[in-house]
C-alpha positions in Angstrom: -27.1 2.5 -7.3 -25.2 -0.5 -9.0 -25.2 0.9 -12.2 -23.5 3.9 -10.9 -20.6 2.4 -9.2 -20.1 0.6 -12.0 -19.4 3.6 -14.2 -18.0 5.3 -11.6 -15.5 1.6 -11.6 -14.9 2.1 -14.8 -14.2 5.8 -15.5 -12.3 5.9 -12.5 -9.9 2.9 -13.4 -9.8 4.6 -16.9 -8.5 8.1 -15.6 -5.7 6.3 -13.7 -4.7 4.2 -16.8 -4.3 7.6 -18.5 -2.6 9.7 -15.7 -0.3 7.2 -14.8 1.0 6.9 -18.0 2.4 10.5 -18.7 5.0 9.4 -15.4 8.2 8.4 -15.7 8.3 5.4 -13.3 11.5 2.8 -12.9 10.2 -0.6 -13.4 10.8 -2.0 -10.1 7.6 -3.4 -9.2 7.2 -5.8 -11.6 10.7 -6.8 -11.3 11.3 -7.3 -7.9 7.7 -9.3 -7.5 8.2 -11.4 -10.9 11.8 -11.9 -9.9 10.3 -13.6 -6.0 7.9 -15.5 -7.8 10.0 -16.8 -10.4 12.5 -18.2 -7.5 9.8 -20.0 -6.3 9.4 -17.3 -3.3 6.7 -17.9 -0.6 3.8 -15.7 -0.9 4.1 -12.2 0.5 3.0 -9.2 2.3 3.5 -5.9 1.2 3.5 -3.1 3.0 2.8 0.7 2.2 1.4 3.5 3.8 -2.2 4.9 3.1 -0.5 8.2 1.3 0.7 6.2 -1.3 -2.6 4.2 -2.4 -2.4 5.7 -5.8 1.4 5.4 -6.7 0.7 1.8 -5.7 -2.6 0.7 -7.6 -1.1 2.2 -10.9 2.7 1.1 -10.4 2.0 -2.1 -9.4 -1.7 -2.8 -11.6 -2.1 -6.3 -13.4 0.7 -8.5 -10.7 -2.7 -10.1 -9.2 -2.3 -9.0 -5.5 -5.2 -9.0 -3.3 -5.5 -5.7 -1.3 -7.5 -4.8 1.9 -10.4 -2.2 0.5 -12.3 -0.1 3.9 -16.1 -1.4 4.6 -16.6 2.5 4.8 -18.1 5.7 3.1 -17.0 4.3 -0.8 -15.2 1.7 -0.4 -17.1 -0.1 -2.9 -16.0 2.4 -5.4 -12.7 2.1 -4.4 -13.4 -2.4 -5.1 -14.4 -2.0 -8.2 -11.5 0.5 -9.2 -8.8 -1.8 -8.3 -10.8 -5.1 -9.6 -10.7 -3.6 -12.8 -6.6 -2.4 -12.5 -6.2 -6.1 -11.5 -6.5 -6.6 -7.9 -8.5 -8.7 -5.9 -10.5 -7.0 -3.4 -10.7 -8.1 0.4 -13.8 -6.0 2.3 -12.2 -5.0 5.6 -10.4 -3.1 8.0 -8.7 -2.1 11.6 -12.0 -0.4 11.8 -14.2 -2.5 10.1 -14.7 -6.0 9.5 -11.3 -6.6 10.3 -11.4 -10.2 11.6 -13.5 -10.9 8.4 -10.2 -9.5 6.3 -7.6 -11.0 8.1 -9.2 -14.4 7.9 -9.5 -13.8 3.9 -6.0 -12.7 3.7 -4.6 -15.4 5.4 -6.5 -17.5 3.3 -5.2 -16.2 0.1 -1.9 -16.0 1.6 -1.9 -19.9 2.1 -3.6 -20.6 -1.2 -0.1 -19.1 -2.5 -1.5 -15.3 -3.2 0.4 -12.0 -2.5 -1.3 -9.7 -0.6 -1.0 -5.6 -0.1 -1.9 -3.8 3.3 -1.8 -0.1 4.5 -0.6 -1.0 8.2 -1.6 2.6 8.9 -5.4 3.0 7.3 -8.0 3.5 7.0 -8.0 6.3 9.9 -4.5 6.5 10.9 -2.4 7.4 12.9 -0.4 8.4 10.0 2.5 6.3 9.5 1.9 4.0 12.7 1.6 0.1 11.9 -1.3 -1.6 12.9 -1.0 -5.2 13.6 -2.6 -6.1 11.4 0.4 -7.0 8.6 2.1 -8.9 11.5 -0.7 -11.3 12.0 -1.4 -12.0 9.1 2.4 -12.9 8.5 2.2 -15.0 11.6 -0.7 -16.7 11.0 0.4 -17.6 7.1 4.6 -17.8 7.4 4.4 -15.1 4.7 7.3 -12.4 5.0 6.7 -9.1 5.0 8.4 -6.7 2.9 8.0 -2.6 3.0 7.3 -0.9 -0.8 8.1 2.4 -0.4 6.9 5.0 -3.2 7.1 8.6 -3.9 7.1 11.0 -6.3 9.1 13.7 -7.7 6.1 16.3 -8.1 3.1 15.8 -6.1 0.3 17.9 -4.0 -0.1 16.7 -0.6 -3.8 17.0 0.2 -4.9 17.9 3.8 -6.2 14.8 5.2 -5.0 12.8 7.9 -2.2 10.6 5.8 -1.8 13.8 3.7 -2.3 11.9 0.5 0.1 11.9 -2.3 -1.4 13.4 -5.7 1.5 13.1 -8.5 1.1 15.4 -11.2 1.5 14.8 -14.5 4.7 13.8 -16.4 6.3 13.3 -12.8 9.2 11.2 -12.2 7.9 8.2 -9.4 10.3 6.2 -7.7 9.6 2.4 -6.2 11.4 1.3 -3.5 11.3 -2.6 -2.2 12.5 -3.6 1.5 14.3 -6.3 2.9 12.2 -9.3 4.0 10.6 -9.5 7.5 10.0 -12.9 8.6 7.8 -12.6 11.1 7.8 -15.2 14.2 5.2 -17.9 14.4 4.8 -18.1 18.2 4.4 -14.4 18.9 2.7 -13.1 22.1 0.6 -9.7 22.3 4.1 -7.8 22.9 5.8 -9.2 20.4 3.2 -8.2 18.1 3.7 -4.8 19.3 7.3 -5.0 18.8 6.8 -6.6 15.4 4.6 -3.2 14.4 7.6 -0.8 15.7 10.3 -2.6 13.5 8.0 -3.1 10.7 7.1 0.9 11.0 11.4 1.7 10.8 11.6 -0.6 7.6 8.8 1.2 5.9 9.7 4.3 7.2 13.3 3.4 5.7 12.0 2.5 2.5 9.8 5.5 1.5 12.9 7.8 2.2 15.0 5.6 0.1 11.8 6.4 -2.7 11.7 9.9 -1.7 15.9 10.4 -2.4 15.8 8.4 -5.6 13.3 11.4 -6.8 14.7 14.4 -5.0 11.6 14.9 -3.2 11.2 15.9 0.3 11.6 12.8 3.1 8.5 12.9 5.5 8.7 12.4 8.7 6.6 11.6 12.0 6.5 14.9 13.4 5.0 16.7 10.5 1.7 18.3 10.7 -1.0 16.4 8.6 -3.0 19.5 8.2 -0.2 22.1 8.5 1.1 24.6 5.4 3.8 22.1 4.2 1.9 20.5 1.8 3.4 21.1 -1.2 6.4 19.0 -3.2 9.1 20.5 -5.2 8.2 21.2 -8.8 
């Protein structure tokens, strides 16, 4: 079975390379994370929701962040995917393993390391944060700041996140929040109102994306699995 994720690693990491590189994407990423390490920034949590895994593992590939990867149905796939675009993989999840992950992304986070969460994965609900992000910013000092993405021309697939596909040669847009600094001394409510205002920024964010393409905002009260899945050409 090893040999086969492997492969499945390396063609898979491949086919992004390619895909990605027929889209027109503004260089944001790199800049805004080069530009908060260069001034000596703390290390950082960065937020984006589960939709956007893709736009994010190729926009972002190479800038050495560690990323929560689900303990379910391939996620060891998925691992060796993102190893090989650059990121380190930490096994875990709000439904899985999750103390394990949060312990191993505090520690990277202390040892100086950036790392990337999907506050609403791996199960949803769709664009609800989990606390995930907040407690791992509380527990390191690390801020948190929303990355927003979208894309000019995408399917929506009918899942629960209702998964951004761009197509090729599509213009993707990157869009990078204000910092969150997130209380030390939080109690179980606060954490819960840490989640609402880190869900607005996001939310904020990846409309900011989704205007900077032309593409259709989404919002809360659409239907994952309705008939409006499909992007502007």
């Amino acid at each position: 079975m090893g040999w086969k994720q492997t492969a499945a690693g390396l063609f898979g990491s491949g086919l992004l390379r390619l895909w990605s590189a027929t889209w027109r994407v503004d260089e944001q990423p790199r800049r805004a994370i080069d530009a908060r390490r260069a001034a000596g920034g703390r290390s950082t949590v960065y937020v984006m929701w589960h939709s956007r895994i893709l736009l994010g593992a190729t926009t972002q590939r190479g800038l050495g962040l560690h990323v929560m990867i689900s303990q379910h149905g391939d996620g060891e796939v998925i691992a060796r995917i993102v190893r090989r675009l650059g990121f380190t993989p930490i096994r875990g999840s709000t439904t899985r393993g999750g103390r394990e992950a949060l312990h191993e992304a505090t520690r990277a986070l202390d040892a100086g390391s950036d790392v990337a969460i999907t506050p609403d994965g791996p199960r949803g609900p769709r664009l609800v944060v989990h606390p995930g992000c907040v407690l791992a910013a509380m527990r390191s000092g690390a801020p948190i700041v929303p990355v927003g993405f979208d894309a000019r021309s995408s399917r929506r697939l009918r899942s629960w996140d209702r998964f951004v596909v761009p197509r090729l040669f599509t213009r993707v847009a990157v869009r990078f929040g204000a910092p969150l600094d997130v209380p030390r001394d939080l109690d179980p409510e606060g954490v819960a109102a840490w989640c609402v205002r880190v869900q607005e920024a996001l939310l904020h964010v990846t409309r900011a994306a989704a205007d900077a393409v032309g593409a259709v905002p989404e919002t809360l009260d659409e239907d994952p699995l309705g008939t409006a899945a499909a992007r502007p050409a």
